[in-house]
N, CA, C and O atoms as CSV, one atom per row, in Angstrom:
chain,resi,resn,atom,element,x,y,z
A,1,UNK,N,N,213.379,214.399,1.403
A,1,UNK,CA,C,213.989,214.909,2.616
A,1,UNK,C,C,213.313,214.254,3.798
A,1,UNK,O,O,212.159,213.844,3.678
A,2,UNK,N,N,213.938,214.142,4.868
A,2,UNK,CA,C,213.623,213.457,5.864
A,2,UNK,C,C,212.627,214.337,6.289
A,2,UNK,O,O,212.834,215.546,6.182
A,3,UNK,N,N,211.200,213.774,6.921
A,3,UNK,CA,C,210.351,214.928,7.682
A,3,UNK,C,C,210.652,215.324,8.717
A,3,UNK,O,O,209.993,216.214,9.255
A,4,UNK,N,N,212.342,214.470,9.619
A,4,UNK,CA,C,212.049,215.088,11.448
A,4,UNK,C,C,213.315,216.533,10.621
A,4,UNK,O,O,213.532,217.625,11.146
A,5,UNK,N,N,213.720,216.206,9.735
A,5,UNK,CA,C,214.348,217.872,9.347
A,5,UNK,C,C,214.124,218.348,8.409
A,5,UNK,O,O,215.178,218.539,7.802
A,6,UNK,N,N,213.026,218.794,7.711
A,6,UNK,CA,C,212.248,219.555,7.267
A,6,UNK,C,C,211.754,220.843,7.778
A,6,UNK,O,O,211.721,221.932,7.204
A,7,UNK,N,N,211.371,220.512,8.980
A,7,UNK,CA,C,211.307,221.710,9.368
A,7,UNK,C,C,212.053,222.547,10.390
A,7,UNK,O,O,211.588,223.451,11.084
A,8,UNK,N,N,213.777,221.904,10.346
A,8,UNK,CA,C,214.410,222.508,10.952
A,8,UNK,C,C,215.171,223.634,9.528
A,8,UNK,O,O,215.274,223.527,8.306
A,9,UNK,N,N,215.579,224.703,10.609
A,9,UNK,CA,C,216.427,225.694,10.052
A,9,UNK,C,C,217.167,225.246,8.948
A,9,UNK,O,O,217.684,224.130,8.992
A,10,UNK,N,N,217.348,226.329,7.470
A,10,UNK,CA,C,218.743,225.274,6.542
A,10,UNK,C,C,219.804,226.118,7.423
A,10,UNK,O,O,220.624,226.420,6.556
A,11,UNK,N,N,220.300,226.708,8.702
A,11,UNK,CA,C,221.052,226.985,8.946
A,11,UNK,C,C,221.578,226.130,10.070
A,11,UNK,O,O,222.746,225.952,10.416
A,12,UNK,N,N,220.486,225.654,10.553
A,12,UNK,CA,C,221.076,224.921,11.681
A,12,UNK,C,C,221.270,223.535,10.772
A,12,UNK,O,O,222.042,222.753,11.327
A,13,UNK,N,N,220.912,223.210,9.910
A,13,UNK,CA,C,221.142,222.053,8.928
A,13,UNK,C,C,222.237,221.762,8.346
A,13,UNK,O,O,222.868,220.715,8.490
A,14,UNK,N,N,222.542,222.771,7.590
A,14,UNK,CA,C,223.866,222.933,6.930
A,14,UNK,C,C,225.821,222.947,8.267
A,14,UNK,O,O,227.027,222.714,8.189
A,15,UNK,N,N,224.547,223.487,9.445
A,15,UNK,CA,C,226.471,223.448,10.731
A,15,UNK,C,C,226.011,221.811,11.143
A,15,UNK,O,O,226.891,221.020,11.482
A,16,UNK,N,N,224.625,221.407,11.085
A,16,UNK,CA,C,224.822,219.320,11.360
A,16,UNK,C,C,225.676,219.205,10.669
A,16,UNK,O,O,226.766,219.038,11.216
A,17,UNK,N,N,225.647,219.229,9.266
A,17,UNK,CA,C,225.857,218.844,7.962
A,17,UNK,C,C,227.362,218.617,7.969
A,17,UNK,O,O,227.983,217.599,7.663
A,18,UNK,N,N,228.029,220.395,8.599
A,18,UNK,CA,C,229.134,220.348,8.358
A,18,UNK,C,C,229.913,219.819,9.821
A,18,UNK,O,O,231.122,219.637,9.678
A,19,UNK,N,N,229.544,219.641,10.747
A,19,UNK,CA,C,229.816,218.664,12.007
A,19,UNK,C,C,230.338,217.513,11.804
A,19,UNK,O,O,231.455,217.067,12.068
A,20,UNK,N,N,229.233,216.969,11.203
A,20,UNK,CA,C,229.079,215.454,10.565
A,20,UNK,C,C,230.064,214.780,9.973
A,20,UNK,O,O,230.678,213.748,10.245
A,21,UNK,N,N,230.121,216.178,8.431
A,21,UNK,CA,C,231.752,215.724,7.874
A,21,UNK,C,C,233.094,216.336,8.345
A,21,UNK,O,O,234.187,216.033,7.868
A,22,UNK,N,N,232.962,216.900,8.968
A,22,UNK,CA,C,234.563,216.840,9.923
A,22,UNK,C,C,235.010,215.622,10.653
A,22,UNK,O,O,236.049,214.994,10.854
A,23,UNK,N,N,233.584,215.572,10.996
A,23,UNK,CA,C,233.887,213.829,11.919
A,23,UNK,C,C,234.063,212.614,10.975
A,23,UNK,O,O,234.814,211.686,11.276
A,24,UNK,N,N,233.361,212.643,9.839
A,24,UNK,CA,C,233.770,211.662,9.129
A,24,UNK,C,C,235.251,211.746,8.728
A,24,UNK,O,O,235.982,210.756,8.756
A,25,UNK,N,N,235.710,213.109,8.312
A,25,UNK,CA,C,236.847,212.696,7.520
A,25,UNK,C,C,237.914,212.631,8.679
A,25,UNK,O,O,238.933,212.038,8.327
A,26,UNK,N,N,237.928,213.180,10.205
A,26,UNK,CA,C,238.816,212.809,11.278
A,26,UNK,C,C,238.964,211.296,11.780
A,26,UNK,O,O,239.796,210.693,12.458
A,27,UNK,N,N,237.900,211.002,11.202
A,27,UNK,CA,C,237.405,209.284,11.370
A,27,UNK,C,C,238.016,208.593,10.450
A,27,UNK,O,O,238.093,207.368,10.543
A,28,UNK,N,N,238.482,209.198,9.539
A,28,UNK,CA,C,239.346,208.419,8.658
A,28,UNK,C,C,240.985,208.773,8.493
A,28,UNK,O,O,241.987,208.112,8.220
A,29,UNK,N,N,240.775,209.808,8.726
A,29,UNK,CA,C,242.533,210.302,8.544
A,29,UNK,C,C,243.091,209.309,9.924
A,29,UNK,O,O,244.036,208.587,9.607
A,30,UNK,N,N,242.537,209.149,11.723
A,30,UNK,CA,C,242.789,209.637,12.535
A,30,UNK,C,C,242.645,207.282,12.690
A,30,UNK,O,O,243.500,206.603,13.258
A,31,UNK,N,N,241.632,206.827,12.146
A,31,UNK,CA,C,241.714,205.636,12.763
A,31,UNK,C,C,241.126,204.792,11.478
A,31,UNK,O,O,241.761,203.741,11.394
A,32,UNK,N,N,240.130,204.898,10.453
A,32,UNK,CA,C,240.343,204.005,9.072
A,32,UNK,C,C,241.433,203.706,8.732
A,32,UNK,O,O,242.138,202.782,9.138
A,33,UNK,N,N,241.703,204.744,7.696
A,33,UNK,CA,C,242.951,204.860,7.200
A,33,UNK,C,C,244.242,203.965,8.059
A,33,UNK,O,O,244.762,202.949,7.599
A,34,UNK,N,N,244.591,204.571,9.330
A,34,UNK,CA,C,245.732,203.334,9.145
A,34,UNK,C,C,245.811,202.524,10.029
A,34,UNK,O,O,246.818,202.288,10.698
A,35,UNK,N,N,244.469,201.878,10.144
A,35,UNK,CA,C,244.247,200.886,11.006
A,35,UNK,C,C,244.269,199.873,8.923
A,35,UNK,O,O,244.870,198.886,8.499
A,36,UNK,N,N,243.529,200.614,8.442
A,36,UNK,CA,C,244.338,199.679,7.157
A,36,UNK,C,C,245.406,199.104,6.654
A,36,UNK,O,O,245.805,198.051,6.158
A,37,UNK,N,N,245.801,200.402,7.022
A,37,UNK,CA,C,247.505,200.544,6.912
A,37,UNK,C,C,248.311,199.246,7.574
A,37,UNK,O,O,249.089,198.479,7.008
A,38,UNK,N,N,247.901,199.253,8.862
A,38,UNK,CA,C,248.415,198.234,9.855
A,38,UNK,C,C,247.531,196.997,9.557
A,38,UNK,O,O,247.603,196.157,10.453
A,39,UNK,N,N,246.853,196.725,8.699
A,39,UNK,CA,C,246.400,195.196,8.427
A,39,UNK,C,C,247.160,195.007,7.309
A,39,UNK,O,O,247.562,193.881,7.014
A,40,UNK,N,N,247.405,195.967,6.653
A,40,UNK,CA,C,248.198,195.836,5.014
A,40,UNK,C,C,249.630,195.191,5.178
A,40,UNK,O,O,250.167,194.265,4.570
A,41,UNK,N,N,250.218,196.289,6.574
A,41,UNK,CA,C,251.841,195.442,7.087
A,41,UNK,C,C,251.663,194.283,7.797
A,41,UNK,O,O,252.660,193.590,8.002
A,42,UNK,N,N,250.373,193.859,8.299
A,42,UNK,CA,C,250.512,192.836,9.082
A,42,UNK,C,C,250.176,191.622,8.114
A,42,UNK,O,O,249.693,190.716,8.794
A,43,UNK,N,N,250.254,191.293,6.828
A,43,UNK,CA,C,249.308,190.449,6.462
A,43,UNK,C,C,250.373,190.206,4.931
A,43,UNK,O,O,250.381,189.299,4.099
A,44,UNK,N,N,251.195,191.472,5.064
A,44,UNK,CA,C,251.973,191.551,4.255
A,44,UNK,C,C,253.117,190.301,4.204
A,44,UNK,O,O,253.598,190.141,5.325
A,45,UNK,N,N,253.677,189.374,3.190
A,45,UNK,CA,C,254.953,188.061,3.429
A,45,UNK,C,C,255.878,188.747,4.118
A,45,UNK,O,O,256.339,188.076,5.042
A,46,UNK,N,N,256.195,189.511,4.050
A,46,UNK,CA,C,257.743,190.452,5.035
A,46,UNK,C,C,257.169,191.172,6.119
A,46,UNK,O,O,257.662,192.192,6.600
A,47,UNK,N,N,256.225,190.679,6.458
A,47,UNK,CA,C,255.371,191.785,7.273
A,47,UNK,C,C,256.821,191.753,8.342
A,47,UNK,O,O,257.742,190.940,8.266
A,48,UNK,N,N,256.668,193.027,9.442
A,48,UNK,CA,C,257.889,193.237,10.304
A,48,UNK,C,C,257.343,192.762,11.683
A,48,UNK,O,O,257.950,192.834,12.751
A,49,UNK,N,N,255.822,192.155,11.433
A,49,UNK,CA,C,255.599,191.430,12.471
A,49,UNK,C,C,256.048,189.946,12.510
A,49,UNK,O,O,256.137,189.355,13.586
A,50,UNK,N,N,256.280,189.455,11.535
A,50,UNK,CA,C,256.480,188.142,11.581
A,50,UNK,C,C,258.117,187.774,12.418
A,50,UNK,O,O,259.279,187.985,12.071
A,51,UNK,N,N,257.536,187.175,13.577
A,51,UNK,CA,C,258.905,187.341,14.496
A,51,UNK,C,C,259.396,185.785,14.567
A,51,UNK,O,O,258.908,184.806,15.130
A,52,UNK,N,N,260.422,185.939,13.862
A,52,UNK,CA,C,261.132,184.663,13.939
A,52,UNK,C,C,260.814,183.484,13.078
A,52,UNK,O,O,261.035,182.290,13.277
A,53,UNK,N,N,259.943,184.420,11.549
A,53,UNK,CA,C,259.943,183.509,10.229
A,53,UNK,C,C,258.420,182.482,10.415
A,53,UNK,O,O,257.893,181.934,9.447
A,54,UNK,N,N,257.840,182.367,11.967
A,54,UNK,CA,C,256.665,181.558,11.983
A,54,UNK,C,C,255.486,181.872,11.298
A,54,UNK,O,O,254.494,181.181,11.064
A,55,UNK,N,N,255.776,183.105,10.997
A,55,UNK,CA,C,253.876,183.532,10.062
A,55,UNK,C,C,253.422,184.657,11.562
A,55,UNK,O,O,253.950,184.941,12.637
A,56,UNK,N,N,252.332,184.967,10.931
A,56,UNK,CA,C,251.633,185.645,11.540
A,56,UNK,C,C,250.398,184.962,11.993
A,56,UNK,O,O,249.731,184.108,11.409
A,57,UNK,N,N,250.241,185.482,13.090
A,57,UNK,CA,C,249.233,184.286,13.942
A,57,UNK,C,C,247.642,184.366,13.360
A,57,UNK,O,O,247.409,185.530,13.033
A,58,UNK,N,N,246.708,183.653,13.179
A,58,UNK,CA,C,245.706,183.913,12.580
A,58,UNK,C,C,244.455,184.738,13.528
A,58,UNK,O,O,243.505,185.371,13.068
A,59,UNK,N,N,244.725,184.554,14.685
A,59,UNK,CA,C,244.000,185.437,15.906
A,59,UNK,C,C,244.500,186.490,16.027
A,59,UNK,O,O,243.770,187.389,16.445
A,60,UNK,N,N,245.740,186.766,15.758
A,60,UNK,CA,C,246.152,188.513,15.243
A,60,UNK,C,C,245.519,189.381,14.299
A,60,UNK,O,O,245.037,190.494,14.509
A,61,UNK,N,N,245.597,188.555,12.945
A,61,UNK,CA,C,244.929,188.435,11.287
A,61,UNK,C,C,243.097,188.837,11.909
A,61,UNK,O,O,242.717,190.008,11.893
A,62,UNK,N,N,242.385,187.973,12.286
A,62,UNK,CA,C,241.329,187.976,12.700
A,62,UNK,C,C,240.709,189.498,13.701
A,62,UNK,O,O,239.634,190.098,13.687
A,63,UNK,N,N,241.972,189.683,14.483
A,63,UNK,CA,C,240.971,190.687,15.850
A,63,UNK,C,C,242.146,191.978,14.885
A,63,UNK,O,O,242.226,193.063,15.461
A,64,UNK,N,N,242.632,191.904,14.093
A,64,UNK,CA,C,242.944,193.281,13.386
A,64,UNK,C,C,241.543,193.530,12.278
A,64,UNK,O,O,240.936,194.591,12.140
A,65,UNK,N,N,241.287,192.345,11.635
A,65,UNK,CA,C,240.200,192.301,10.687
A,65,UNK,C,C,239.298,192.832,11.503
A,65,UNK,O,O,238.714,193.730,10.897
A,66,UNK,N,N,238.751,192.662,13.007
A,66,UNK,CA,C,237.532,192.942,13.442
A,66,UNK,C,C,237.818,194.267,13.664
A,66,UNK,O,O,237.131,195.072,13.035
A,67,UNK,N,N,238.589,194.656,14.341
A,67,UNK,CA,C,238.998,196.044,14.194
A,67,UNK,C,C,238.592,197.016,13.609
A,67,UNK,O,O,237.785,197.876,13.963
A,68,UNK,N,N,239.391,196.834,12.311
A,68,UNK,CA,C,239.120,197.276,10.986
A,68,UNK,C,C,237.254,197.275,10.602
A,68,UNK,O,O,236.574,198.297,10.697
A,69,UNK,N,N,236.778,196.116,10.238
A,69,UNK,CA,C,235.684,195.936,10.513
A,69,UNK,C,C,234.252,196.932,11.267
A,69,UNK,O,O,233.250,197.303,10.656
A,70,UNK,N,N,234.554,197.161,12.647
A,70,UNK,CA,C,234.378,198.637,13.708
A,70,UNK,C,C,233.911,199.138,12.958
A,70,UNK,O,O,232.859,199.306,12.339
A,71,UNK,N,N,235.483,199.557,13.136
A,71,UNK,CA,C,235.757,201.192,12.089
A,71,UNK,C,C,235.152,201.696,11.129
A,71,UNK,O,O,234.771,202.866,11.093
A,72,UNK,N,N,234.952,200.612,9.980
A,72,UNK,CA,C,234.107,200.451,8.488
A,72,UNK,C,C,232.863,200.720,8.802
A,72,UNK,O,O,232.268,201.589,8.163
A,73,UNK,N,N,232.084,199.865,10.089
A,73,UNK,CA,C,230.931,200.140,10.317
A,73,UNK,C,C,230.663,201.675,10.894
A,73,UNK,O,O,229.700,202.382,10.595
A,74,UNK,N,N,231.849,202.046,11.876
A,74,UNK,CA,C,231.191,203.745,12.183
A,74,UNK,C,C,231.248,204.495,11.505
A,74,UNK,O,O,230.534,205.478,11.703
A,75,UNK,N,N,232.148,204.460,10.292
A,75,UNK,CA,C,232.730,205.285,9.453
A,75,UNK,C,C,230.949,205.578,8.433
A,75,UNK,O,O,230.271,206.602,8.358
A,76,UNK,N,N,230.687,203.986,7.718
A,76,UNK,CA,C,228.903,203.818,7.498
A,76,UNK,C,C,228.176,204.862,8.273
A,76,UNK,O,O,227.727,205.921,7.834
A,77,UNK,N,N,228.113,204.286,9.807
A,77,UNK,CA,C,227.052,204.836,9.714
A,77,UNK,C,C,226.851,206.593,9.837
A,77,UNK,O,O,225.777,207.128,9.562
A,78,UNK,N,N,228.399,207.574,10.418
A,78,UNK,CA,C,228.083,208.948,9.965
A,78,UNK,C,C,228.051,208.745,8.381
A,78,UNK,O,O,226.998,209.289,8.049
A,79,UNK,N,N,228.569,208.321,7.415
A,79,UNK,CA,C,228.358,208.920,6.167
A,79,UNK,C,C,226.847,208.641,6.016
A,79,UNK,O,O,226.315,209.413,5.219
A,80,UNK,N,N,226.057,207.773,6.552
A,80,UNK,CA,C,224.528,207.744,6.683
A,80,UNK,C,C,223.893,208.769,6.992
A,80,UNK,O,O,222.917,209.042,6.293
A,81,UNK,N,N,224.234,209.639,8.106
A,81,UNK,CA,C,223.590,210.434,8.922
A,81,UNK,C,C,224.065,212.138,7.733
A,81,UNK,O,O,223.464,213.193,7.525
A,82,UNK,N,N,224.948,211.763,7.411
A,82,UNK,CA,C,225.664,213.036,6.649
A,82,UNK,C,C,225.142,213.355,5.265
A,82,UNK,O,O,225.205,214.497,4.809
A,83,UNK,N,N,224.651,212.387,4.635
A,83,UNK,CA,C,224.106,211.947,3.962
A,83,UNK,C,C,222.787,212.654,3.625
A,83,UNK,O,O,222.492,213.372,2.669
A,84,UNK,N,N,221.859,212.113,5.023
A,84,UNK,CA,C,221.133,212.557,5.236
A,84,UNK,C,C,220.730,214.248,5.278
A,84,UNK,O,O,219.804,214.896,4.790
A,85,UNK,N,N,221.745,214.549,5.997
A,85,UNK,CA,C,221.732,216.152,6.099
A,85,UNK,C,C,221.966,217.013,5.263
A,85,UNK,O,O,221.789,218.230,5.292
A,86,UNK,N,N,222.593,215.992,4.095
A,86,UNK,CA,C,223.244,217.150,2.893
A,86,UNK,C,C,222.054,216.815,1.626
A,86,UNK,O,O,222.081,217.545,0.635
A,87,UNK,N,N,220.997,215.667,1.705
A,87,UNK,CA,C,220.182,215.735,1.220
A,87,UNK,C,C,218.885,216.622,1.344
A,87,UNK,O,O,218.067,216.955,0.487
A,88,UNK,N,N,218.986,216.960,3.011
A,88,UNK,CA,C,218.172,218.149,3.849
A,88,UNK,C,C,218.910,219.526,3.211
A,88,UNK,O,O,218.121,220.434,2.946
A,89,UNK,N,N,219.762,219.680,3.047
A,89,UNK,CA,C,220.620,220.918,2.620
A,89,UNK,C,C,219.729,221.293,0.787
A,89,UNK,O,O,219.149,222.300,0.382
A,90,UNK,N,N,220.023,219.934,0.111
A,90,UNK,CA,C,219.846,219.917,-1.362
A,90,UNK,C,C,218.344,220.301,-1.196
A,90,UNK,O,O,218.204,221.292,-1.912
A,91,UNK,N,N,216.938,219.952,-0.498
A,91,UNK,CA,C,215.879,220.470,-0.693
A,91,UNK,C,C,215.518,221.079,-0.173
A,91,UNK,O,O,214.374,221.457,-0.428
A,92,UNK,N,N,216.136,221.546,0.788
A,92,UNK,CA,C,215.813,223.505,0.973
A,92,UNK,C,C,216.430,224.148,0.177
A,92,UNK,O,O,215.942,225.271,0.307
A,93,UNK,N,N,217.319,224.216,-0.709
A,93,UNK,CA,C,217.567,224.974,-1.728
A,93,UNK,C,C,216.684,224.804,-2.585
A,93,UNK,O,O,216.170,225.786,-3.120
A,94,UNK,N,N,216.252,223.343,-2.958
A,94,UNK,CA,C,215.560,223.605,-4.032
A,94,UNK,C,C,214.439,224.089,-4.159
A,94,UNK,O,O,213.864,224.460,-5.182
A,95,UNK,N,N,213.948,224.092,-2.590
A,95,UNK,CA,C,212.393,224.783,-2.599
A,95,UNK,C,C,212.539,226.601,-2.380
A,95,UNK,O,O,211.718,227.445,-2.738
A,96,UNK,N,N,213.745,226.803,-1.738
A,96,UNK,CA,C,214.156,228.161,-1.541
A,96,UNK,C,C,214.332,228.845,-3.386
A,96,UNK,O,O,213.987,229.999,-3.641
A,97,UNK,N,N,214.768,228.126,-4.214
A,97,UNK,CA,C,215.410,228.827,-5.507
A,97,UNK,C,C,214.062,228.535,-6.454
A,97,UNK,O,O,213.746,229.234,-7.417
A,98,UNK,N,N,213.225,227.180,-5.913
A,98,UNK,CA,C,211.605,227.294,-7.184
A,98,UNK,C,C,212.553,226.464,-7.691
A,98,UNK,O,O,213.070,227.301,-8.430
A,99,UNK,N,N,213.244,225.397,-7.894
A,99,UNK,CA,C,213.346,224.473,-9.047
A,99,UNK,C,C,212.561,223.359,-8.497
A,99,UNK,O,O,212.389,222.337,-9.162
């Protein structure tokens, strides 16, 4: 367990905890998810971007990838932090129950 929360509350631990993953999974329903979505149609041979049969531009392809990219990284780093807290959760129980 991390020592700067160790010696915080498992109550105030467990509402980080559950903060954390609300935000993660709004982070994905709300802008992962279909910012994927929209690299999947854009990248797709029929994509409905392809205007007028030329392809899809590769600086489109690219700053959707970086995009995407972002996202992947913020999405990292709460499941890091969440992570963290639900491992803070797992050893105050375990020192609370003696296993």
């Amino acid at each position: 367990m991390s020592d700067s929360l160790k010696d915080v509350p498992l109550r105030d631990v467990c509402k980080e905890a559950e903060r954390l993953t609300r935000e993660v999974i709004d982070h994905f329903d709300r802008n992962l998810i279909p910012r994927t979505s929209e690299l999947h149609e854009l990248v797709r041979p029929d994509s409905p971007f392809d205007e007028g049969g030329a392809g899809v531009k590769d600086i489109t392809v690219r700053n959707q990838v970086m995009t995407l990219l972002e996202s992947q990284q913020f999405a990292e780093d709460f499941f890091v932090s969440t992570r963290k807290y639900l491992e803070s959760v797992d050893s105050h129980l375990t020192e609370i129950t003696g296993n």
